[in-house]
VEXMI-179478 format. One record per atom (N, C-alpha, C): y, z, x. Coordinates in steps of 0.001 Angstrom, whole numbers, plus 500000, padded with zeros to 6 digits. Each point is the difference from the previous one (the first is absolute). Layout:
# residues N
YZX
...
***
This chain:
# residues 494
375617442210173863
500473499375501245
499063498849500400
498532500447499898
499554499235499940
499800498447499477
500223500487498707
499974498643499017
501405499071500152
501024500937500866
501332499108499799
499661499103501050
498931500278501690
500229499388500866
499084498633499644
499075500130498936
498808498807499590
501060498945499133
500974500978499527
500568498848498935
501364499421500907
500562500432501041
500363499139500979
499716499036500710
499029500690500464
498809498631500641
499743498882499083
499542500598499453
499716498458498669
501293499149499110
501287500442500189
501184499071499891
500210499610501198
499643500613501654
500385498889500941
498515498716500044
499117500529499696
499092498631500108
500388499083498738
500261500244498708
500493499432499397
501268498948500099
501280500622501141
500716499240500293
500240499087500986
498570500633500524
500010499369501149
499141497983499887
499195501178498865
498770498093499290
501205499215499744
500815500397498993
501224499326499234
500374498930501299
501103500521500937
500637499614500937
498669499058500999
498926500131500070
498904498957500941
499979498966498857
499887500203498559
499538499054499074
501385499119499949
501193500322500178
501176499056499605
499929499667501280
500045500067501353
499890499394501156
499349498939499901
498486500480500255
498839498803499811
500110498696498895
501131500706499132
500237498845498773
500799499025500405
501013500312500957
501418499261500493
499078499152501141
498649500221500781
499886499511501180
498707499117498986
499462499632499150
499303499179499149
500505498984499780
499897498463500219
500423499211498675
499876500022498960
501571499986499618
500054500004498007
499761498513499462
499380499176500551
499721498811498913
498812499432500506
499076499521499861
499120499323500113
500248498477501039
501023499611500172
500190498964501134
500066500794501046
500831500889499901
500431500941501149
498924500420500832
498929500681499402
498908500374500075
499045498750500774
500073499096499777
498794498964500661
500798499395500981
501278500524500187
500421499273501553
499695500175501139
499234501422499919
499757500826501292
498637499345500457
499247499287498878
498793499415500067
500374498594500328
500926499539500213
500445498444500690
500186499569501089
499223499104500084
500451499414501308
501123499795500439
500651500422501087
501784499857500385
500302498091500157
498998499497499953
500207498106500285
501421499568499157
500340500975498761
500945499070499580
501371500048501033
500045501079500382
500760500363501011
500247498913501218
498506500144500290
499595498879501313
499845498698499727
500245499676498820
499838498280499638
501146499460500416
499862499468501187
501158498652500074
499288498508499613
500758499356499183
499644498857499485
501034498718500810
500526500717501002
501323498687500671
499817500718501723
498516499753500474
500168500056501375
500327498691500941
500752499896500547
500845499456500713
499147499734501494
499032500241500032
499195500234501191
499389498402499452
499618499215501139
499234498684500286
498728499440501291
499788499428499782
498887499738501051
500839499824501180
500822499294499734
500659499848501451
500833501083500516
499905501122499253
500862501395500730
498683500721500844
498585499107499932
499273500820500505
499342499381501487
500317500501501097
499669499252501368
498837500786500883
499346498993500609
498979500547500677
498662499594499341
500151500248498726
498737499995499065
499555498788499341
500071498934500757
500147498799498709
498200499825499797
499211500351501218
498420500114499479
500123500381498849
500195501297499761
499630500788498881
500542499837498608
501296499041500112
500621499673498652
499655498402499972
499467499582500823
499288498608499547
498970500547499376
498826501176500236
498858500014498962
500402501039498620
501147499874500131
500579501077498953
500479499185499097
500147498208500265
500807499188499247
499443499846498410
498919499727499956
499620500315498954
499824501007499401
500457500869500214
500500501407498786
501311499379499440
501049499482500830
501475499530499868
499361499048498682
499114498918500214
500126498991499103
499352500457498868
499282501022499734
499395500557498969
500956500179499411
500842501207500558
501085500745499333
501093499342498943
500034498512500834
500635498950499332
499268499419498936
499300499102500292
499130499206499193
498311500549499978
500348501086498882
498240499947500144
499171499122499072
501009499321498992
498498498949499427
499904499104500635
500301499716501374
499298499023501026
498923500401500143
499625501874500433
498956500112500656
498942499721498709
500417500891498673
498759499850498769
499829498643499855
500620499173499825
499715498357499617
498768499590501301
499576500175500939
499435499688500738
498700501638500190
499926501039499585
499588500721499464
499802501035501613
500853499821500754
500849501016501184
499937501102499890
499335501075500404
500726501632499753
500560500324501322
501147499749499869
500741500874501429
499995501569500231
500198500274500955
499529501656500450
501138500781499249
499192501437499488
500448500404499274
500772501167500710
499359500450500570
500772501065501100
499771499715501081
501102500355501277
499792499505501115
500660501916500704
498797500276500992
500615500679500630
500623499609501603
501173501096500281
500009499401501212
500002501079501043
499590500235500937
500261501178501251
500162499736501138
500959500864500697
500499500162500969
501373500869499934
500195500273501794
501132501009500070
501393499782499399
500445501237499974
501533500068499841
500887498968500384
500541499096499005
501377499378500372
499527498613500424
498503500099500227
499488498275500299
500553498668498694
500216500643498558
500582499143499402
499135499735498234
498916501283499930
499202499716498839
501362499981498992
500936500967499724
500665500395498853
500777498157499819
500327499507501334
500771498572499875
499142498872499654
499193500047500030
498761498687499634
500093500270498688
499840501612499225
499421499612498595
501768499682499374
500776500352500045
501494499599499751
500225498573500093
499409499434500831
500209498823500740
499463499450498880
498497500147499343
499602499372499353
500410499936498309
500502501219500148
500588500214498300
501460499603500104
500767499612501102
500903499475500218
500229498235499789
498696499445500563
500400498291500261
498902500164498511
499095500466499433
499737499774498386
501014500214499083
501038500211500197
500858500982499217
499492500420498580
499098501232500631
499933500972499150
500196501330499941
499523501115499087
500379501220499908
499178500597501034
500439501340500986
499559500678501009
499872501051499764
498735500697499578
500321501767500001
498839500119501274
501209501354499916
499735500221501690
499789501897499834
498811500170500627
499688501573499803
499392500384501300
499920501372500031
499635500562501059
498642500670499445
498819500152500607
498539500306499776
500155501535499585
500731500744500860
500556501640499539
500679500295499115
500793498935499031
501051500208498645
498463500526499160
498446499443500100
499571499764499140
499243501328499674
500440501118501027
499095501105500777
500543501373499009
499755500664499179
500899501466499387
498504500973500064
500402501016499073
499498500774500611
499279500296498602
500688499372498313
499386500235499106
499300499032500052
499134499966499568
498674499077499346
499950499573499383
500076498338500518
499785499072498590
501586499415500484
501265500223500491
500957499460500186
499906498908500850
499477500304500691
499546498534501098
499524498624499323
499058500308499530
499029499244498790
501105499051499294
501314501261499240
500565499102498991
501434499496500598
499883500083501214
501233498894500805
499370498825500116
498609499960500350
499047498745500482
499713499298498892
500333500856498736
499447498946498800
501255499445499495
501081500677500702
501784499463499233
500257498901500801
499593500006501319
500733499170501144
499249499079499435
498593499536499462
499279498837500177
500839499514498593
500164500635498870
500278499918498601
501422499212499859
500844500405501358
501308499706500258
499639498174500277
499160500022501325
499564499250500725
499847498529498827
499360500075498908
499129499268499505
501330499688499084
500341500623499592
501139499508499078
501396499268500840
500223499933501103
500644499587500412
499350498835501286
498728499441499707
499393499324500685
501038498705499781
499543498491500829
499272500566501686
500819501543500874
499755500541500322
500337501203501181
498921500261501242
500736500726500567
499496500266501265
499545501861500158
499276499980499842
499620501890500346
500181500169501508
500782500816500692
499902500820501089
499830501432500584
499256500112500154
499560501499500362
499330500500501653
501488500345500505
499823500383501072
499412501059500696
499233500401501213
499483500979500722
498896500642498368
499043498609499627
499312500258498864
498907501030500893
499742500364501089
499073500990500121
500096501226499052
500988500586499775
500192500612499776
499639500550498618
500032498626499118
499691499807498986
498506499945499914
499169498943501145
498665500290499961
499268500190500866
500144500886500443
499069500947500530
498784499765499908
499118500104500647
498384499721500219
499531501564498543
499388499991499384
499695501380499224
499243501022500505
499140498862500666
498664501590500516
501137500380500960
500968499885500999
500623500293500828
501223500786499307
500422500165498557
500607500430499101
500169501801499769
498929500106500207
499618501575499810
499424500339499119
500274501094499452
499384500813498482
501527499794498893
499420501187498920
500795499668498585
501402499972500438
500381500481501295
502115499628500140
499547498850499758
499560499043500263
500396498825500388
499674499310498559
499855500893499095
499839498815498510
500895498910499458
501553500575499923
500527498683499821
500109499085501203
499782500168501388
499874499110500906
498863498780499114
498788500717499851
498910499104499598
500209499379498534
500740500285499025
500246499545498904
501118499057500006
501247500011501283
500841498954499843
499461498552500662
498835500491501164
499341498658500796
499175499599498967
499402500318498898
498705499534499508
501431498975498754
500663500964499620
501016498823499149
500721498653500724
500106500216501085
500329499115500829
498898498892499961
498560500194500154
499208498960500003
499980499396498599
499852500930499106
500029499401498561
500989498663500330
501174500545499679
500896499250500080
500243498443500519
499514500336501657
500108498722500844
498553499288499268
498769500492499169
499181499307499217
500633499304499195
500910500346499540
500413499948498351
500601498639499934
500786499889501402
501011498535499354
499049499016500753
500094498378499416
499564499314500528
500792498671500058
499407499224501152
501403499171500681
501274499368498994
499397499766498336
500440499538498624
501155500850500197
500374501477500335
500527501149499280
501616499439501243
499774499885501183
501335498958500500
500368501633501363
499025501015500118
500369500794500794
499599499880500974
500520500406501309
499520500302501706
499966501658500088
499034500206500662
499827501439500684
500293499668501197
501019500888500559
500117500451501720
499877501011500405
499148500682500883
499717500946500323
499819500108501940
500961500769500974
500503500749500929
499742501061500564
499282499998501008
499539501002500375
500065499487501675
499955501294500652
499436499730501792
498702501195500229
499690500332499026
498561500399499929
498933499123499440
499528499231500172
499107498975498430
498450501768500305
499837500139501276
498544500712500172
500433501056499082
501051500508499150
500017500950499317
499573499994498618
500305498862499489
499585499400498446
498806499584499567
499719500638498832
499018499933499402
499189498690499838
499011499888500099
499106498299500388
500266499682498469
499994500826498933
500099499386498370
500735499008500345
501093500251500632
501825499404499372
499594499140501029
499246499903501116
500233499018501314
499307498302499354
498787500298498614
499578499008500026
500371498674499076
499448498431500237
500464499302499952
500312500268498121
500923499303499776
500269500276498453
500942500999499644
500227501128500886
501353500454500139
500694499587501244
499831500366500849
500900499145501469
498969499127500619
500629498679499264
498912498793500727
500423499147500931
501292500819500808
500641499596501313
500153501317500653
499458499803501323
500613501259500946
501052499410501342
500540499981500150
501249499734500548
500494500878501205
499534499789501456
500365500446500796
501665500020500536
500597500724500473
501497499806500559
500523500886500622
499701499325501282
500434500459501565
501476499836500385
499741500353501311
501453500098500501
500537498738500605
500735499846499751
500493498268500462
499962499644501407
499075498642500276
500331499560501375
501414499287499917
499871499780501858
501677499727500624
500393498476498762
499104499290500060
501137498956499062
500359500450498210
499402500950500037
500130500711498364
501051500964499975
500151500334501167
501414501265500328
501045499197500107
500043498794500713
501182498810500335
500198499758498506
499176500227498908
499943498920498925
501493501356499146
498777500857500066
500875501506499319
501611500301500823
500171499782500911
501366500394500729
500829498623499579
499266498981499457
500965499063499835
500553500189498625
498905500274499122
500154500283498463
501658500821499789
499784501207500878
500635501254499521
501332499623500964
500318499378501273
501120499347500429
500332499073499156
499692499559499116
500827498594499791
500793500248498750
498956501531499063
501256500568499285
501314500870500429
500057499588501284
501188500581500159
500800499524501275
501483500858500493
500839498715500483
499540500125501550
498835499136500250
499610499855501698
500433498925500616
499672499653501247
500395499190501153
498819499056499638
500124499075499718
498553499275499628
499239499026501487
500702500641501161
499050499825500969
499268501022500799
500247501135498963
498777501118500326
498702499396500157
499365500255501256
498589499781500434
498644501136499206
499665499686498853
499706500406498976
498344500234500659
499517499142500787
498635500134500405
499865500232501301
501143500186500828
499974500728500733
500068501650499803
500850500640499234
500169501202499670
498425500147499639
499617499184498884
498434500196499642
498526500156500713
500326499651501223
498943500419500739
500168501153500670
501169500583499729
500325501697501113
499614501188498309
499512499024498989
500197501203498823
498201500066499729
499466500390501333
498390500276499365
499827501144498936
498743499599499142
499683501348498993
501196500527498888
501078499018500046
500871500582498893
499533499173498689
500196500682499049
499610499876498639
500982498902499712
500327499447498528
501135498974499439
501084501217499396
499467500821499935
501427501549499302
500423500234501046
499573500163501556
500294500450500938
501352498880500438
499329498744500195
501160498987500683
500993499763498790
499607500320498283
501517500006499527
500808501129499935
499928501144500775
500750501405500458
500376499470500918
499307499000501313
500440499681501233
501792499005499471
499317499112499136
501282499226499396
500741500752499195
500317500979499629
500962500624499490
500593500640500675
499733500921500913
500269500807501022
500657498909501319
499894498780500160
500468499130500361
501270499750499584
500552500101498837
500980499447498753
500889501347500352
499303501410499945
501065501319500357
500337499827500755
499173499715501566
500674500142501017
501450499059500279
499449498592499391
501005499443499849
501388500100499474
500160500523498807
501130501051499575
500483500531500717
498771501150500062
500661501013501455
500819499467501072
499464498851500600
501039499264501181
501278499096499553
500166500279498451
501005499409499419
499976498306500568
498217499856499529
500097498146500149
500185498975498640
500240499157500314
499686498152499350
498746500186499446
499562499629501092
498519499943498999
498561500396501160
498792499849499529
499301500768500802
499252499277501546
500162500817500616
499776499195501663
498595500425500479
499303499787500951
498604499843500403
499816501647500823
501436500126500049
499972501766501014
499930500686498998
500349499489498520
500346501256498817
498065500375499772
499451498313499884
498581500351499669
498985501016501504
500700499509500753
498987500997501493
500661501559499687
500867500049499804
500420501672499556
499369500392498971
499985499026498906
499596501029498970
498061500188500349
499576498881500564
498390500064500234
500108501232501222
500880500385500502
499930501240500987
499932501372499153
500761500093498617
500524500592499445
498801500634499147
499348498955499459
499369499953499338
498446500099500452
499294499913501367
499099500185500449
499685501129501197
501252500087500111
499973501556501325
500897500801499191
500764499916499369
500856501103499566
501664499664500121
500610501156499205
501553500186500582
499924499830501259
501586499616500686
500091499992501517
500721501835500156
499126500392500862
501005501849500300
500727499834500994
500510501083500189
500788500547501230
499338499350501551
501238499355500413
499024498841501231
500009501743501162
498809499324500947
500126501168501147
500641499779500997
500186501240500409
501145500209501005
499464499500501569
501369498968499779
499428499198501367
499927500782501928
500366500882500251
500222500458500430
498619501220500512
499035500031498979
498725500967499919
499041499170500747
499485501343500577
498765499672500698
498412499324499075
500458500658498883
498688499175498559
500215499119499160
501554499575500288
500355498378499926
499329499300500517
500141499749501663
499570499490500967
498656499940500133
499281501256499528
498263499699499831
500005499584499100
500170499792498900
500021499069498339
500269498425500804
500781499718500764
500258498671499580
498997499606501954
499781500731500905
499144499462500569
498351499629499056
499648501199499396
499135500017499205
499762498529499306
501455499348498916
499412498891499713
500481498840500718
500531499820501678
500049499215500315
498475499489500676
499596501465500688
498491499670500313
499080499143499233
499612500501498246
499722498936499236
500177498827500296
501948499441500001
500266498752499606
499106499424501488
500277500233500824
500047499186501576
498262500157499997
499572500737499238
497939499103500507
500047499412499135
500322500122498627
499926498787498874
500310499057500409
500963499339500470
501076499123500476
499017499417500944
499676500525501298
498820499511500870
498623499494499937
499755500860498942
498294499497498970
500234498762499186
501272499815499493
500417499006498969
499734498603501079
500836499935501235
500309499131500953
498560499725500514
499037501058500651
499103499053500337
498961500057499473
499530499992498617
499366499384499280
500133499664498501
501570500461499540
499803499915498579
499541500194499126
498868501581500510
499151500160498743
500940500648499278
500964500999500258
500386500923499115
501941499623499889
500179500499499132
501496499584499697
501086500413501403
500748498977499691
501668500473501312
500944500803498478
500901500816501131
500478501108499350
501251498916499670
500584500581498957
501262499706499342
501483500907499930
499904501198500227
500970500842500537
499374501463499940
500654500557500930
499854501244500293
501184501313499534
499779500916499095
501234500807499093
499795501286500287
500882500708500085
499921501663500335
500901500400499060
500719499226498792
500777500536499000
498807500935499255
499914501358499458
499007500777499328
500323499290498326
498712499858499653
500571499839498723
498498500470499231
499974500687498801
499046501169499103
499284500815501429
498609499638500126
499602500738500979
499391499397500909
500840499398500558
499587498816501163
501189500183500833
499925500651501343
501349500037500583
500364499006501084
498990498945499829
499441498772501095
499433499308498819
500723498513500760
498621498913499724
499624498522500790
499350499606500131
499709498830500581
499524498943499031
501223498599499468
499443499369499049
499095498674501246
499287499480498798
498808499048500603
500177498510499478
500062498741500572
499987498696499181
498763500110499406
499721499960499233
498266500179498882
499542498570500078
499125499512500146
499227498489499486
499621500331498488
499370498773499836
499335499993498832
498850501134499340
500681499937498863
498486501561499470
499097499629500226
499235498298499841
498556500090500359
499790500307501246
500921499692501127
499627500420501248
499728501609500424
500001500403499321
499845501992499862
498562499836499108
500042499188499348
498544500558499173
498319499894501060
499689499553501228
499233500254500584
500305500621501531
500279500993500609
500256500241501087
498747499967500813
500407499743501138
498975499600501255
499996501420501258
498881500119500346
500221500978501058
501148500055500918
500251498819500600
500969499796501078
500809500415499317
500979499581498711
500588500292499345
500262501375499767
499288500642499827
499690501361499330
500252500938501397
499397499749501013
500294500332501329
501845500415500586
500269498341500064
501756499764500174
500698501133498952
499787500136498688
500499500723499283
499877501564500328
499140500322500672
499925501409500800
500896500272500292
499747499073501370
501005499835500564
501613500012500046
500139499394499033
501589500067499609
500082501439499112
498754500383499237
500433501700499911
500152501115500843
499346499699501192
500565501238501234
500621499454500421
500669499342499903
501116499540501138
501497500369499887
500000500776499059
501437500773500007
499510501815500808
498948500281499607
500123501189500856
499776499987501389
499148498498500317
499939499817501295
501420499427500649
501148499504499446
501312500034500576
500279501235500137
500036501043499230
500552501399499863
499274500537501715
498609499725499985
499815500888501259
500311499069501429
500062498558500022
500927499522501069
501240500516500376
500797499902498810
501770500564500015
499883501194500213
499393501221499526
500339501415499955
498897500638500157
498858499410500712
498548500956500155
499341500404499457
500435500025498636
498580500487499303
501300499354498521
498172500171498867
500455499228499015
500332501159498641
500789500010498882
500316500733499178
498905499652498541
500451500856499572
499349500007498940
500240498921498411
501109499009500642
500278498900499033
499021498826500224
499386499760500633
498680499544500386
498727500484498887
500066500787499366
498581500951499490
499485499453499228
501004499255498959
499296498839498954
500057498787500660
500384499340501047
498914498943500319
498755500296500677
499999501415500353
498774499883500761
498322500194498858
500645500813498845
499082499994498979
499853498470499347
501038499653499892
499476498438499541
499431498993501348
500188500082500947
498904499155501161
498719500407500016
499366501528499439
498987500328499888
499018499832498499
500823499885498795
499568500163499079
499716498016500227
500875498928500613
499647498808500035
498603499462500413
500386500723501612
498888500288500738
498422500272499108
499654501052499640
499407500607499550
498652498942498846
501204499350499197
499794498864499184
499664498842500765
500795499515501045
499106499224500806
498696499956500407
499508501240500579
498826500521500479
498974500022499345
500479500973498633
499296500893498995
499286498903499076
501196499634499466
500026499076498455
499995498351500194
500278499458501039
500294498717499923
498984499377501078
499399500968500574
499030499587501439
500860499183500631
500838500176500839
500775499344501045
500102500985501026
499861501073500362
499429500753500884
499818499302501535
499481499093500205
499867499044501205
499343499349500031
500649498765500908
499239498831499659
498455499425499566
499872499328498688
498814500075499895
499344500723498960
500348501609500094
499770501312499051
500203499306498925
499010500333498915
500188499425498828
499402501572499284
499766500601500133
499517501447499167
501463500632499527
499793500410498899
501086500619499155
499311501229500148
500714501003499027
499040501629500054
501666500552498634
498977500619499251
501235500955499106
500304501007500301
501091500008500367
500794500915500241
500616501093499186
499676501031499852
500332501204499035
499698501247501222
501070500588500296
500144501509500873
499488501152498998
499448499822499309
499449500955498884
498673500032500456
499558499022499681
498635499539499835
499150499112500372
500623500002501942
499801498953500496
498604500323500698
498906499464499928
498561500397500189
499436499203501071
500928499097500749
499228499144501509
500066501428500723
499077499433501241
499685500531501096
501190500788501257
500315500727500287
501096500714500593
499873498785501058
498942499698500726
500096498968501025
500911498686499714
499417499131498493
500857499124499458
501685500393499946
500334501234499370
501101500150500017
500871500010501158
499816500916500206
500159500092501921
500306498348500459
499167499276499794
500402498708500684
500359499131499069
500833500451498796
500795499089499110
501917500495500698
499723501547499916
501176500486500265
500288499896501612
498830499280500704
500271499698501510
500982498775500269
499833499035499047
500380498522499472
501317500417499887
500384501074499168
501115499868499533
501220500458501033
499236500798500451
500665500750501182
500552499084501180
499006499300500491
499914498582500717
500921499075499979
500414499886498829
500922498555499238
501074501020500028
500234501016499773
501233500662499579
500937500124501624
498720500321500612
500655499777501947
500729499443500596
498730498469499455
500689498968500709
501156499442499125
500356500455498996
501347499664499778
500731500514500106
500039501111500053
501167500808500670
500315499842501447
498333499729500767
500672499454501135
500556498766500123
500063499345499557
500385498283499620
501567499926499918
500534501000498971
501270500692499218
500652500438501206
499514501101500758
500624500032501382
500550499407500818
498684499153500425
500252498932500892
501156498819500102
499961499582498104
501231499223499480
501690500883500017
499784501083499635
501475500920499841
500424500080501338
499135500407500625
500138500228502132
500884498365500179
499313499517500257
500416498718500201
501044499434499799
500525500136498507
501298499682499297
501209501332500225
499802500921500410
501045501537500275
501109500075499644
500567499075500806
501627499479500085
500393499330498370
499115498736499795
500732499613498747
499677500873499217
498827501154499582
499849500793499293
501205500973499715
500262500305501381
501249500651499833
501228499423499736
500407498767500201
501256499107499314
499646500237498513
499085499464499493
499680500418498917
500164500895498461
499823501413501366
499796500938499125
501832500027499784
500705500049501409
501301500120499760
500712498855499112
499350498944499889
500726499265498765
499964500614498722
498395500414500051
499837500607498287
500950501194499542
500327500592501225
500227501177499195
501635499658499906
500446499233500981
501574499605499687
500152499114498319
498901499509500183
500095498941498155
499207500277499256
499377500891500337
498836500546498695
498875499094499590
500596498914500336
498982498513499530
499795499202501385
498686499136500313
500302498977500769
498760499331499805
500628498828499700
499696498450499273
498923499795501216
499409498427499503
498626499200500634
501057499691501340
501285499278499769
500761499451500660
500703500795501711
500275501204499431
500355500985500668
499144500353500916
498451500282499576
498850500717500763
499453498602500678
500096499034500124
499815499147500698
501000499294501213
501276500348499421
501211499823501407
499361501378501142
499843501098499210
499857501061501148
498492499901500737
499556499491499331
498840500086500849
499729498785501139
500830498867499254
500325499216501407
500249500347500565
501283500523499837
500694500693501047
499375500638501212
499276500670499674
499458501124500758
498557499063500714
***
């Protein structure tokens, strides 16, 4: 009995090897090409040799593709540069955020050279066997060279190089064996060989100093977010491929689009183009582009509120208070912007808003106490309507009051503007903040002080105005919206 159950056992392990060994055989490559594909770089995939992309599809940026011009003329004619004995840059990195436009510059440039574009991502180059990384980096360059002039692109390359001591231990071996082939490599060709390295990142502090120095990326290439005439430049680009009103105010829209990226305002222009559909239009109108920049920067529009509620009525006193000290601060001194309309349509998670005419971005890049002050100001001033109208103020107030303090704070703390004169800064960390309880005490006395008198200020202005406040509020909530035009008949009025 015994011996029958040993000689069972040993035909199921037997059939069982059989059946793992013909598996493992079917999941092997059977030929030797087959086999070294897994070790390839995916570029053939990613090689476009007919990008359609040009310098002039690229707006905002013309700094940066004027010092980029000579990569273009390399790409073209490089025995101009050897006849005169020229080495143009061999790799150029570039950084900055999402959607600012790195992936369109290097297109741009393998576009107006017309040449071949492979285009990779820093993580294709990343597996988990060892040594695969290595032999994508030696295919892509191998590809590269044989099909010179070309353009190498390799996006969110952090990823690819990583600082090493910051790398870890032995996981990280093929990390360190595909970056060290990477340098080989960008050694290897020289300006003769007809290639560009591009390399993408919005980390540069993450990458390894090897790869940072001159002789592999001997351009570093900053790229920010577009000022107002670079956004006018981009909204014109992406309108003009398609069927608009060509007296859209293109730089007007552009100064209400602070901090948006060039990916951002061409979602704004597409989403422009739906809505248009949607209204079953001709072609695209200046309301299609303010919807979709609503659409696209606050959210879907939801379920409007019910006009009829008592937290309607505090929502839209709430941001009429705003509009009417803005509006008053604007008038007698102009430091800070006049309002542009006032909205109680909810749209993502904003169930209010108060838009602003914006000036110029440089005019934001140094703020002034007074300045900084007025702006308090216009942040309590919706809960200070709330407690004129209804006695006390709600809790939709709570984030301006954290942002008048965290401003505040920075005034005082960080910028020495504290009061007139005060020029002492002090670092500020609630952790590990080591002044004198006395000092503190009379930093947070300051703040307290300023926070008063604007709220009493806010009062004084809402008191005063009552009546049109209240025309007001009853316009908003009958139209959901009310224009520069509107809030200025009523307040004559009154």
């Amino acid at each position: 009995m015994e011996f029958l159950a040993y000689s069972v056992g040993g035909l199921a392990f037997m059939i069982g090897s059989i059946y793992l060994g013909i598996v493992r055989r079917t999941s092997v490559p059977q030929d030797q090409f087959q086999a070294m594909q897994f070790a390839q770089s995916r570029a053939g995939a990613r090689r476009d040799g007919t990008v359609d992309v040009t310098l002039e599809d690229v707006g905002g940026l013309e700094n940066i593709i004027e010092d980029l011009e000579e990569v273009v003329a390399f790409l073209k004619e490089p025995e101009r540069f050897a006849k005169v004995g020229a080495r143009p840059p061999k790799g150029l990195l570039m950084e900055g955020g999402p959607g600012v436009g790195k992936t369109l510059i290097a297109k741009a440039i393998a576009g107006e050279a017309k040449v071949p574009f492979y285009s990779m991502s820093g993580s294709e180059f990343v597996e988990i066997i060892v040594g695969v990384g290595a032999a994508r980096v030696r295919d892509l360059f191998k590809r590269a060279r044989i099909n010179a002039p070309c353009l190498i692109f390799v996006d969110e390359i952090d990823a690819l190089g990583t600082k090493r001591a910051a790398a870890g231990t032995r996981g990280t071996e093929e990390h360190e064996q595909t970056l060290n082939q990477l340098l080989t490599e960008m050694d290897g060709f020289t300006p003769d060989t007809g290639v560009v390295f591009i390399g993408a990142t919005n980390r540069a502090d993450l990458l390894d100093p090897a790869l940072l120095r001159p002789g592999r990326f001997d351009r570093k290439v900053r790229v920010g977010l577009p000022n107002v005439e670079a956004r006018a430049k981009i909204l014109q680009i992406h309108l003009s491929k398609r069927n608009c009103n060509p007296e859209i105010d293109t730089k007007r829209l552009a100064q209400n689009l602070p901090g948006l990226s060039g990916a951002e305002i061409a979602n704004i222009c597409n989403e422009a183009a739906v809505h248009c559909v949607r209204r079953q239009g001709e072609q695209i109108e200046e309301h299609d582009v303010l919807d979709a920049v609503e659409r696209v920067v606050s959210g879907i529009r939801l379920t409007a509120h019910p006009k009829e509620s008592v937290t309607t009525r505090k929502l839209a006193a709430h941001e009429v208070g705003h509009a009417l000290v803005q509006n008053l601060l604007h008038k007698s001194n102009g430091l800070i912007e006049d309002i542009e309309m006032i909205s109680i349509i909810p749209r993502g998670f904003e169930p209010a808003i108060t838009l602003i005419q914006r000036k110029r971005d440089e005019d934001y890049r140094y703020p002034t106490r007074a300045r900084m002050c007025e702006r308090v100001q216009v942040l309590l001033a919706g809960r200070s309507c709330e407690k004129v109208l209804f006695g006390e103020a709600s809790t939709r107030g709570s984030e301006d009051v954290c942002e008048a303090n965290d401003l505040l704070r920075n005034m005082i703390v960080n910028f020495g503007l504290g009061q007139p004169g005060m020029m002492t800064t002090y670092t500020y960390d609630p952790k590990h903040l080591n002044k004198s309880e006395r000092r503190v005490a009379r930093l947070q006395g300051a703040m307290v002080q300023i926070l008063q008198e604007a709220e009493a200020n806010c009062l004084a202005i809402i008191a005063a105005h009552e009546d049109a406040v209240n025309a007001m509020v009853d316009r908003l909530i009958e139209n959901e919206t009310l224009s520069l035009a509107e809030f200025e008949e009523i307040l004559a009025a009154h």
